[in-house]
Backbone and ligand atoms as CSV (ligand in chain L), in Angstrom:
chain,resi,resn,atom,element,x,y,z
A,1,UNK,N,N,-32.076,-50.414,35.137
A,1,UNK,CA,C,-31.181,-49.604,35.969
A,1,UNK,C,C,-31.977,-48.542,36.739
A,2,UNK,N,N,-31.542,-48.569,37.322
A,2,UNK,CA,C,-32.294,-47.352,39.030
A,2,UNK,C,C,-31.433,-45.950,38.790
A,3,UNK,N,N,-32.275,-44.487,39.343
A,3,UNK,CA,C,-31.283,-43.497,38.915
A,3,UNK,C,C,-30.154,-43.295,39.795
A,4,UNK,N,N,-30.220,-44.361,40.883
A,4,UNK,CA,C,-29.152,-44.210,41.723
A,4,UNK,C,C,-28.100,-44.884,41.544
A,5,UNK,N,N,-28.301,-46.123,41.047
A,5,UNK,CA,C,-26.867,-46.692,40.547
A,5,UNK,C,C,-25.841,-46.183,39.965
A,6,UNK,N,N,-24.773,-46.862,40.159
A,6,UNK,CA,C,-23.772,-45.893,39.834
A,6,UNK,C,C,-22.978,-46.385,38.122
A,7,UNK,N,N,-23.148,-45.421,37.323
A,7,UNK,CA,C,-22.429,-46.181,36.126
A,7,UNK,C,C,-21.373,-46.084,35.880
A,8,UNK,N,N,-20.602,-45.020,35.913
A,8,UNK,CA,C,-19.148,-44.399,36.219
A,8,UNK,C,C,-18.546,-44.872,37.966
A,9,UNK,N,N,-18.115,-45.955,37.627
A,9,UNK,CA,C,-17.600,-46.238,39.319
A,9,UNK,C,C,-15.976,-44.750,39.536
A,10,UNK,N,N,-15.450,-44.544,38.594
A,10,UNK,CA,C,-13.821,-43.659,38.879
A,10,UNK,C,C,-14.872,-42.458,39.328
A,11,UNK,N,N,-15.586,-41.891,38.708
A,11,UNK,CA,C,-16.429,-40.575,38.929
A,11,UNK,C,C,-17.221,-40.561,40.096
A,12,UNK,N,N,-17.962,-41.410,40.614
A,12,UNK,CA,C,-19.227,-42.069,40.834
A,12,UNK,C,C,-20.434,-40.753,40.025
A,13,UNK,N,N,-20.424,-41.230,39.118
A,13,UNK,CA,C,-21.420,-40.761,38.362
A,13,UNK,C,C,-22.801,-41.588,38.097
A,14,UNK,N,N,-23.872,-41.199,38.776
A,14,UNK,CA,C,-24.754,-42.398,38.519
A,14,UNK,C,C,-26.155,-42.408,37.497
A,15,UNK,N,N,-26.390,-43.220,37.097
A,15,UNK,CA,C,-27.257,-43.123,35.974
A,15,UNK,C,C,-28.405,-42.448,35.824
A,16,UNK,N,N,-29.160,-41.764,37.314
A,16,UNK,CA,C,-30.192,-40.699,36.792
A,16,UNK,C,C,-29.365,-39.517,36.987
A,17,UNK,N,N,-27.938,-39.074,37.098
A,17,UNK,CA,C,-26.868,-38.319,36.599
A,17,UNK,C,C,-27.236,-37.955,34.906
A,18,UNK,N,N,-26.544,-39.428,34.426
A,18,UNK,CA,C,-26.656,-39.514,33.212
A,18,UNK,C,C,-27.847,-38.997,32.077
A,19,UNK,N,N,-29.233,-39.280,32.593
A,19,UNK,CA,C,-30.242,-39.498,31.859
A,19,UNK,C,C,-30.484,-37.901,32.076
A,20,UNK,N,N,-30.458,-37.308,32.980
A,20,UNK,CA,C,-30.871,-35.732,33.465
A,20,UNK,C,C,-29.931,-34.951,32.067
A,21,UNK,N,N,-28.431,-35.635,32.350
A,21,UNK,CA,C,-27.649,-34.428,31.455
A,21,UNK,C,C,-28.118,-34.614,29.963
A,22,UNK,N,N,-28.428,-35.814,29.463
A,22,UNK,CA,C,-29.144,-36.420,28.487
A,22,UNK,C,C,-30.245,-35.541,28.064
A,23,UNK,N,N,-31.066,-35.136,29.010
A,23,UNK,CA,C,-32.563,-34.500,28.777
A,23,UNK,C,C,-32.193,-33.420,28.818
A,24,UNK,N,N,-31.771,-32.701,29.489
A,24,UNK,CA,C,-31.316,-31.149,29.796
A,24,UNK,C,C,-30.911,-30.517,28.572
A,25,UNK,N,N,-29.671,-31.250,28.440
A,25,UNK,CA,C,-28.432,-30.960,27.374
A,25,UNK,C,C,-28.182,-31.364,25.386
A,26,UNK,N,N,-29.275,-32.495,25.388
A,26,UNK,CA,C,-29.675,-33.288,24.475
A,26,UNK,C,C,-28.563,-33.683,23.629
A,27,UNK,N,N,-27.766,-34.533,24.811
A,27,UNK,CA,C,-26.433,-35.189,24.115
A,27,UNK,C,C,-26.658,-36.410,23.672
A,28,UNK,N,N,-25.648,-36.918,23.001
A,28,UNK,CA,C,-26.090,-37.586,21.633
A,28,UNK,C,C,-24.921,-39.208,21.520
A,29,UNK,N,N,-23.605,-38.138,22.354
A,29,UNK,CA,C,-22.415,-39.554,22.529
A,29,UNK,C,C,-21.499,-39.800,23.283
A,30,UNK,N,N,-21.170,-40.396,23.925
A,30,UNK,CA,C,-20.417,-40.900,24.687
A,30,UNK,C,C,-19.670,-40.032,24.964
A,31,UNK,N,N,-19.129,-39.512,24.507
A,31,UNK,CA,C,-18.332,-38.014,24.440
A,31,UNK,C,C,-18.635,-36.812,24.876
A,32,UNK,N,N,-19.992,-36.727,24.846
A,32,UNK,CA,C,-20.545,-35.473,25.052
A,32,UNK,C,C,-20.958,-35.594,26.800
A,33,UNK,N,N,-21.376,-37.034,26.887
A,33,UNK,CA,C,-22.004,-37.714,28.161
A,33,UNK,C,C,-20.846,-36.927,29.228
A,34,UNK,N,N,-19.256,-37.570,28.715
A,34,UNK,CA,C,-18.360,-37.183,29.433
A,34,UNK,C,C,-17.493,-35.590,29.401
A,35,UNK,N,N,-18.368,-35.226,28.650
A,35,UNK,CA,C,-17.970,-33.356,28.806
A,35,UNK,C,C,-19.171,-32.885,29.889
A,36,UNK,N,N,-20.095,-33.209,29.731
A,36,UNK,CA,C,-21.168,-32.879,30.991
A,36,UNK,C,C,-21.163,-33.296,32.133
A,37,UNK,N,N,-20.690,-34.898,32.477
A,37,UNK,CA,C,-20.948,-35.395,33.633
A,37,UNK,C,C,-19.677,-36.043,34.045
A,38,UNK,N,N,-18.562,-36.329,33.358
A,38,UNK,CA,C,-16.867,-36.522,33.504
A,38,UNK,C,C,-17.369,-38.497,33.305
A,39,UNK,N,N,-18.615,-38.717,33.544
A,39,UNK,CA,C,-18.910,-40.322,33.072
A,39,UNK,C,C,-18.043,-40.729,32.014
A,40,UNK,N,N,-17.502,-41.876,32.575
A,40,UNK,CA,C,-15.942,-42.297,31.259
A,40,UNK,C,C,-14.904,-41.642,30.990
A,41,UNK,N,N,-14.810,-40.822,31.518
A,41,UNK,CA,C,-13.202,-39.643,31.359
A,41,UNK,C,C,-12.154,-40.197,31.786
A,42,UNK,N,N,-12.231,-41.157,32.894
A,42,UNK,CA,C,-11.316,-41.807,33.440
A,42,UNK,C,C,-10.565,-42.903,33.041
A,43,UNK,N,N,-11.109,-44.486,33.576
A,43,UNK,CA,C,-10.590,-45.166,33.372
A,43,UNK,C,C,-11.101,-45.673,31.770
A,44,UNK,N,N,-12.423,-45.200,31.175
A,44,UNK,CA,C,-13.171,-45.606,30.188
A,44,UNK,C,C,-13.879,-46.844,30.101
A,45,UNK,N,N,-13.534,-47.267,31.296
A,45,UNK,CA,C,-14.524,-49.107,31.526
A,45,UNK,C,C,-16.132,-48.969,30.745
A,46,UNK,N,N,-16.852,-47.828,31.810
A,46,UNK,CA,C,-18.316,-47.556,31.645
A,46,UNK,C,C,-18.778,-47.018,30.587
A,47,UNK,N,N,-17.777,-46.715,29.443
A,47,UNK,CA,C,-18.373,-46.273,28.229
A,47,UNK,C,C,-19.268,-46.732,27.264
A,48,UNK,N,N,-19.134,-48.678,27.967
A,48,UNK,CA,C,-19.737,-49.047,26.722
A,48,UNK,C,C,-20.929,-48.924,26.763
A,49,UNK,N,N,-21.619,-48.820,28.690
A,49,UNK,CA,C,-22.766,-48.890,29.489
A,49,UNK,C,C,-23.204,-47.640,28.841
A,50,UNK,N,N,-22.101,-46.781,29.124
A,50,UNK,CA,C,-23.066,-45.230,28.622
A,50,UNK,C,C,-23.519,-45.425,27.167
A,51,UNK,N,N,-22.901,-45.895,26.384
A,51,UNK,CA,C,-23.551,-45.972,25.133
A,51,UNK,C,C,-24.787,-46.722,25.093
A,52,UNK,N,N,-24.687,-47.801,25.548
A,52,UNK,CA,C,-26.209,-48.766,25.776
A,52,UNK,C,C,-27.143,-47.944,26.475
A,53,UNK,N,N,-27.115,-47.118,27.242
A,53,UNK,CA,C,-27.834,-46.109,28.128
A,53,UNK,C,C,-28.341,-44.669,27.138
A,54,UNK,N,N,-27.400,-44.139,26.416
A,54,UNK,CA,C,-27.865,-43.531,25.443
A,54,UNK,C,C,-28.786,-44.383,23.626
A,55,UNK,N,N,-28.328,-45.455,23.535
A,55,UNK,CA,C,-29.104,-46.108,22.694
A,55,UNK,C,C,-30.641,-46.567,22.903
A,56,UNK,N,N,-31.015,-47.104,24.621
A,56,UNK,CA,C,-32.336,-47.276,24.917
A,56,UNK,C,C,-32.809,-46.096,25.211
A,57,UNK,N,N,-32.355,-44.423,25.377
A,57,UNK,CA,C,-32.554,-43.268,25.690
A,57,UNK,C,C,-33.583,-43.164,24.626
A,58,UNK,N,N,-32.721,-43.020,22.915
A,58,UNK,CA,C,-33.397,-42.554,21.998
A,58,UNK,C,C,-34.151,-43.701,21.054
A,59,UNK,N,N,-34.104,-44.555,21.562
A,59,UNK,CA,C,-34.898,-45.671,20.752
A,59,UNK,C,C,-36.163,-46.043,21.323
A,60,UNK,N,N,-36.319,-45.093,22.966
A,60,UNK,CA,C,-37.684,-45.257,23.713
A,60,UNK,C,C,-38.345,-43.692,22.924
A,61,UNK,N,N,-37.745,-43.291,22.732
A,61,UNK,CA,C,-38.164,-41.773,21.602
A,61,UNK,C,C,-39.092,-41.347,20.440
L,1,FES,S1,S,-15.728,-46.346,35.431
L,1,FES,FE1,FE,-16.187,-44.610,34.269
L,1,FES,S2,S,-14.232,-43.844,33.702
L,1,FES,FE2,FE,-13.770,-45.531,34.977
């Protein structure tokens, strides 16, 4: 994934969105993703992405 793509299509929230609030903020779940960046607040489609996105986050760690 590129940081421009978009992972949250309802938000357009896009994945070097994601990875920044990730590093900044040192969130941990899906939940937290979407208190920082509204990623998944919506329709919840992209949640499962955000989780796979936070799992290769901390397993490259
Ligand atoms: S695509 Fe992310 S909440 Fe709908």
């Amino acid at each position: 994934m590129k940081d421009k793509d978009i992972v949250c299509v309802c938000n357009s929230i896009t994945y070097g969105q994601i990875i920044e609030a990730i590093e900044k903020k040192g969130l941990k779940t899906v939940e937290e993703v979407g208190d920082a960046t509204q990623a998944g607040t919506t329709c919840g489609a992209c949640q499962d992405t955000i989780q796979e996105i936070l799992d290769s986050y901390y397993k490259k760690k």
